[in-house]
C-alpha positions as CSV (number, residue, x, y, z in Angstrom):
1,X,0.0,0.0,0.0
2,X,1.8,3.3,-0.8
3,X,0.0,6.8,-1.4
4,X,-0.7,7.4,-5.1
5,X,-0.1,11.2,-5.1
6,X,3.2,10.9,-3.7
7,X,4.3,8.2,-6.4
8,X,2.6,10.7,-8.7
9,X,5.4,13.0,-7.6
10,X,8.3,10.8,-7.6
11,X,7.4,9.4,-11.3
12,X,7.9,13.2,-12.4
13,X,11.3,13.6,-10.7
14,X,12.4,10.2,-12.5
15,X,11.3,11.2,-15.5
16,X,12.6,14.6,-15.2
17,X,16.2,13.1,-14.3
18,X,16.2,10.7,-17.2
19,X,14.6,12.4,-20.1
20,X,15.9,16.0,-19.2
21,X,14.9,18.6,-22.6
22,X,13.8,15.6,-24.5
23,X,15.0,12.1,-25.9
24,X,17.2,12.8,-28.7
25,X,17.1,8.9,-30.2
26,X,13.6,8.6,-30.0
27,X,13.0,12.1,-31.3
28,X,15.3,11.9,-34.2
29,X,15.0,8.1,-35.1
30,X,11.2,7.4,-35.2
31,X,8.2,9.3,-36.6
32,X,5.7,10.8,-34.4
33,X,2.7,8.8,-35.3
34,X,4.7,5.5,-35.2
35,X,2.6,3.0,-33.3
36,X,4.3,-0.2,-31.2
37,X,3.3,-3.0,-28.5
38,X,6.0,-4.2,-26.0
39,X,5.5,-6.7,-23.3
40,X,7.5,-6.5,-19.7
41,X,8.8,-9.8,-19.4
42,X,10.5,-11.7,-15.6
43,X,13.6,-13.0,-17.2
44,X,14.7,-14.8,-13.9
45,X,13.0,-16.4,-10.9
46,X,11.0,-13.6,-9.2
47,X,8.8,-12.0,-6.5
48,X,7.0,-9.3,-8.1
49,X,7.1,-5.9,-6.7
50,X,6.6,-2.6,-8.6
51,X,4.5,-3.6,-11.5
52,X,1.8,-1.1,-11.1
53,X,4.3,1.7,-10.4
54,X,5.5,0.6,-13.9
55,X,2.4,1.1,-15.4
56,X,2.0,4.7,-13.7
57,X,5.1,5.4,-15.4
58,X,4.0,4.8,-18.8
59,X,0.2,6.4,-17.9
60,X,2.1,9.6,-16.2
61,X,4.1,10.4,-19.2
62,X,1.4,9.3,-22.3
63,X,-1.9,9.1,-20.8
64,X,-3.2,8.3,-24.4
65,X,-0.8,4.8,-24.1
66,X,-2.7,1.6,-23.7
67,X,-1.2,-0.5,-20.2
68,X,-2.5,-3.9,-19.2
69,X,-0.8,-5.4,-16.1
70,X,-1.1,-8.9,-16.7
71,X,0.7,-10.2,-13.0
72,X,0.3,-8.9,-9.7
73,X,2.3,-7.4,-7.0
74,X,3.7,-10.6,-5.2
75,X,3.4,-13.3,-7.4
76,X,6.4,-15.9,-7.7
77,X,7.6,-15.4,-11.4
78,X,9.3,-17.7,-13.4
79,X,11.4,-16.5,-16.7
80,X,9.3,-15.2,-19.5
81,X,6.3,-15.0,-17.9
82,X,4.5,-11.7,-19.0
83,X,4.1,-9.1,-16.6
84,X,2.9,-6.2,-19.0
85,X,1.5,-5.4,-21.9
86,X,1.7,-1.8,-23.3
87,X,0.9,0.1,-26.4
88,X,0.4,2.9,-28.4
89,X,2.9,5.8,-29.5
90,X,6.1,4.7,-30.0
91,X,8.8,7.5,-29.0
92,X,6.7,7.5,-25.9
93,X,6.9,3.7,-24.7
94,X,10.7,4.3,-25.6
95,X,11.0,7.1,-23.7
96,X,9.9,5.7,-20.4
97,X,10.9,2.1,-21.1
98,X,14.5,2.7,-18.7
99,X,12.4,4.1,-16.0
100,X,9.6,1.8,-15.7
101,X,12.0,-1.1,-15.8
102,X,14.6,0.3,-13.1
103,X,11.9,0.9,-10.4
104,X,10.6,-2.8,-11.5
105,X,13.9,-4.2,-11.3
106,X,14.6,-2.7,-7.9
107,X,11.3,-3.4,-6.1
108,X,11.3,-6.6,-7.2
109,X,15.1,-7.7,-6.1
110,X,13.4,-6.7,-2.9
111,X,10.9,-8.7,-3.1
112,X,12.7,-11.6,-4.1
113,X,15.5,-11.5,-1.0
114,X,12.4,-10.7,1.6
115,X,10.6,-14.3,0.1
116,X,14.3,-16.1,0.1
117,X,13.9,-15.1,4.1
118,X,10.7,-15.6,4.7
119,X,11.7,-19.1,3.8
120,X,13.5,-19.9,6.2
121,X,11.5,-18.5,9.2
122,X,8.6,-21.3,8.0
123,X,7.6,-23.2,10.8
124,X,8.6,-20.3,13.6
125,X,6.0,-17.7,14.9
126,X,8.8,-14.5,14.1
127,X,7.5,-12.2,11.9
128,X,10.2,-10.8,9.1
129,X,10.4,-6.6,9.4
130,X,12.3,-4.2,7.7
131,X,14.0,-0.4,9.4
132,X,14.8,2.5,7.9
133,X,17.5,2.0,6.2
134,X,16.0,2.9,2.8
135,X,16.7,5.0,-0.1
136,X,16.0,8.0,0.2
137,X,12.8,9.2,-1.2
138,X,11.8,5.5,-1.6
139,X,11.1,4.4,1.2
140,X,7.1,3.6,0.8
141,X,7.6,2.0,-2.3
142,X,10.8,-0.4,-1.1
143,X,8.9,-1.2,2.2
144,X,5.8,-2.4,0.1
145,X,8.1,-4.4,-1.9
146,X,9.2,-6.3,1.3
147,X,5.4,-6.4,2.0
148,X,5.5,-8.3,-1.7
149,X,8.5,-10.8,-0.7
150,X,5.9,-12.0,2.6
151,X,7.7,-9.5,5.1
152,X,6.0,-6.8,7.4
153,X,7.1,-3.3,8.0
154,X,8.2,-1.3,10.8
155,X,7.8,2.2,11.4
156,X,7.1,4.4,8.3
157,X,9.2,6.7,9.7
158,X,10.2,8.6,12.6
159,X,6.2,9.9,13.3
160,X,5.1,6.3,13.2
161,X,6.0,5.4,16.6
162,X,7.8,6.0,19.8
163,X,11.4,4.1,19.8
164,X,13.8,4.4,23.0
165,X,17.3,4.1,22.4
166,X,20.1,4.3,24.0
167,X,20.8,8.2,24.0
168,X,17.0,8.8,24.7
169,X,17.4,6.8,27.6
170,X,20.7,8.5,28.8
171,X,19.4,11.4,28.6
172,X,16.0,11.1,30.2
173,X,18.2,9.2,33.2
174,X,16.6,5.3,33.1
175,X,14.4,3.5,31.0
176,X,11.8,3.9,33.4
177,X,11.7,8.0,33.3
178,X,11.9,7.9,29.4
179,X,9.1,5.5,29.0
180,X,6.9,7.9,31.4
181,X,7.7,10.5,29.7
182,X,7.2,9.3,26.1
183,X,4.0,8.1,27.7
184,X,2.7,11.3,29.1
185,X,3.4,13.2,26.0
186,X,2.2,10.6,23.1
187,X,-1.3,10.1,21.5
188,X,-3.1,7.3,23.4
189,X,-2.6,5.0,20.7
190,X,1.0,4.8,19.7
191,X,3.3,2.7,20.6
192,X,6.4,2.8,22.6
193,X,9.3,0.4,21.9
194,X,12.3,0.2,24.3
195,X,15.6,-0.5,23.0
196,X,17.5,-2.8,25.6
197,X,21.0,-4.9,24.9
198,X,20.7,-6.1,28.8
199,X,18.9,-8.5,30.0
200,X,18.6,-5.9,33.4
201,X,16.8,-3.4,31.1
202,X,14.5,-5.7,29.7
203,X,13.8,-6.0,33.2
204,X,12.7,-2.0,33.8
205,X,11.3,-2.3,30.6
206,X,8.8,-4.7,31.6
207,X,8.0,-2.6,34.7
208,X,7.9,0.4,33.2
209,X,5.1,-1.1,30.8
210,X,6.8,-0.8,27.4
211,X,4.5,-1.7,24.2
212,X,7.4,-3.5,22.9
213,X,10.9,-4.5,23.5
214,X,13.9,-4.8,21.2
215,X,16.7,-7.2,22.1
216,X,19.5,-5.1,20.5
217,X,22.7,-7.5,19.6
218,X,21.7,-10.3,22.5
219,X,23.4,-13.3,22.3
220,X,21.3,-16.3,21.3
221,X,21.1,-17.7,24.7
222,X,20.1,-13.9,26.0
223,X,16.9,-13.7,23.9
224,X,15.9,-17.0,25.1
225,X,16.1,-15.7,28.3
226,X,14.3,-12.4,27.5
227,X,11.4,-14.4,25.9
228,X,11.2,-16.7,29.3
229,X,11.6,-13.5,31.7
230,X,8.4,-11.5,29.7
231,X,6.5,-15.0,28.7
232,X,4.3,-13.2,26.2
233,X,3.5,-9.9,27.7
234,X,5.4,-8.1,25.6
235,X,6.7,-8.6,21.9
236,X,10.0,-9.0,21.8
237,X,11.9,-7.5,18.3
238,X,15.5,-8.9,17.5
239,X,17.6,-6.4,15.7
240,X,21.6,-6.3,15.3
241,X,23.4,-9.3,14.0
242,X,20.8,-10.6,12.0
243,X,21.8,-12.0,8.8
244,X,20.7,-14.8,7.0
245,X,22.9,-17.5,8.0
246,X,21.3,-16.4,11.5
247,X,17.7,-15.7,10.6
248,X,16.5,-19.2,11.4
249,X,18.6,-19.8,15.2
250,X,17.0,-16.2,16.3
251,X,14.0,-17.3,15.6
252,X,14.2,-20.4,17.1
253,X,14.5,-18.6,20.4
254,X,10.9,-17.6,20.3
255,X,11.0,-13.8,19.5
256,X,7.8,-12.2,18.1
257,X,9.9,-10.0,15.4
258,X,13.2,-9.7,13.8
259,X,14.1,-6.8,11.7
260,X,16.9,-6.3,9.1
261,X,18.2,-3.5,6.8
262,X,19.7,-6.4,4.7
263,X,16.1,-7.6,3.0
264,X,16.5,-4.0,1.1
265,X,19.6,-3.2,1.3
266,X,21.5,-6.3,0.3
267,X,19.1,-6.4,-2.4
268,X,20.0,-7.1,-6.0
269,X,18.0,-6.0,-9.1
270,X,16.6,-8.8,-10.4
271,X,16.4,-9.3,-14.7
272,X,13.7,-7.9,-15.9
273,X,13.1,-6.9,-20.2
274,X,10.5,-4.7,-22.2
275,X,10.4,-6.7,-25.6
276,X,8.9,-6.1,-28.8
277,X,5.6,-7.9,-29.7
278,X,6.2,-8.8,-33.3
């Protein structure tokens, strides 16, 4: 789910970046009335992400172009499957073909890596979630690609939710102090998380009623311990030293989250094509 005037504004700036006065090889190699059909094509193993942002792309710059999404948002591609089908002036498809196809390529690599984790956390009750640590000016598109790949997000960003770190807690003087404070100040319906790398602070986190408690860098044997001390009062996020050789043991320990940077930003582009329909 991302908002649709804001992708509105973004497909401008990409367009804008790429095309700049005017594309000089479609301009000067092909008439204006030419007509052609292309078809988006997965040229690897895939989770979809993206494809309708694709199809904004070509709508945004031609509205009088012809766009039929033919696979959705989170379906497991194999190669040459079709994904799109678009027609109508030539220059134009041409123009916005690099576009349409990087944002496609990108979303779905993200896709793609979130599903290759979400595999291995079958079986467990952890629930996959992604950070902040997006690109900038992306961020509600890559997060609904990792909603895609079977993942679930975190906060949107900094106004979605109340997280206590380290510094916040230094500076308020306990975790106990910073979580009344936070509490006396926030809307009666967010959420505050507690950021604790001590099983101690889990401890005054509990006490001070926390919404939620992240286990920041624990040892494996420490999270177990964290999810026997709270016993399901509390969820319980792991964050730090997650990667996917890990994934699987940190689950195991019976945590209700584990979040990761790595699901977007380890991400490749995956192999995506616009090809002509002869």
């Amino acid at each position: 789910m991302y908002d649709h005037h804001m992708l509105g504004r973004l497909i401008d700036l990409w367009l804008a970046e790429d095309i700049g006065h005017g594309d000089l090889t479609a301009m000067s190699m092909i008439e204006a009335d030419a007509r052609a059909v292309f078809q988006m094509n997965a040229r690897e193993d895939l989770t979809l992400a993206g494809i309708d942002v694709a199809a904004a792309c070509f709508r945004r710059y031609d509205p009088g172009v012809t766009v039929e999404v033919v696979a959705s948002d989170g379906t497991s591609c194999r190669p040459k499957t079709i994904l799109l089908k678009v027609s109508g002036s030539a220059r134009s498809l041409l123009t916005v073909e690099r576009t349409a196809l990087n944002i496609t390529q990108h979303l779905s690599g993200i896709a793609t890596e979130t599903a290759r984790w979400m595999e291995l956390l079958k079986g467990t009750k952890a629930k996959l979630i992604d950070t902040r640590k997006t690109t900038p000016g992306l961020r509600m598109l890559e997060k609904h690609a990792v909603v895609c790949g079977g993942g679930a997000n975190h906060r949107l960003g900094l106004d979605g939710g109340v997280m206590i770190k380290d510094n916040h807690i230094a500076v308020a003087g306990s975790i106990t102090a910073a979580v009344a404070r936070a509490r006396s100040k926030v809307p009666e319906l967010i959420k505050i998380e507690v950021e604790c790398d001590r099983l101690e602070q889990v401890h005054e986190a509990v006490a001070a009623k926390a919404d939620m408690i992240m286990l920041d860098n624990m040892s494996l044997e420490n999270m177990r311990k964290a999810v026997a001390l709270v016993r399901g009062a509390i969820p319980l996020e792991a964050s730090g030293g997650v990667n996917f050789e890990r994934v699987r043991a940190i689950a195991e320990t019976g945590v209700d989250y584990i979040s990761t940077s790595k699901t977007i930003q380890a991400a490749r582009a995956v192999d995506i094509g616009l090809d002509d329909v002869a």
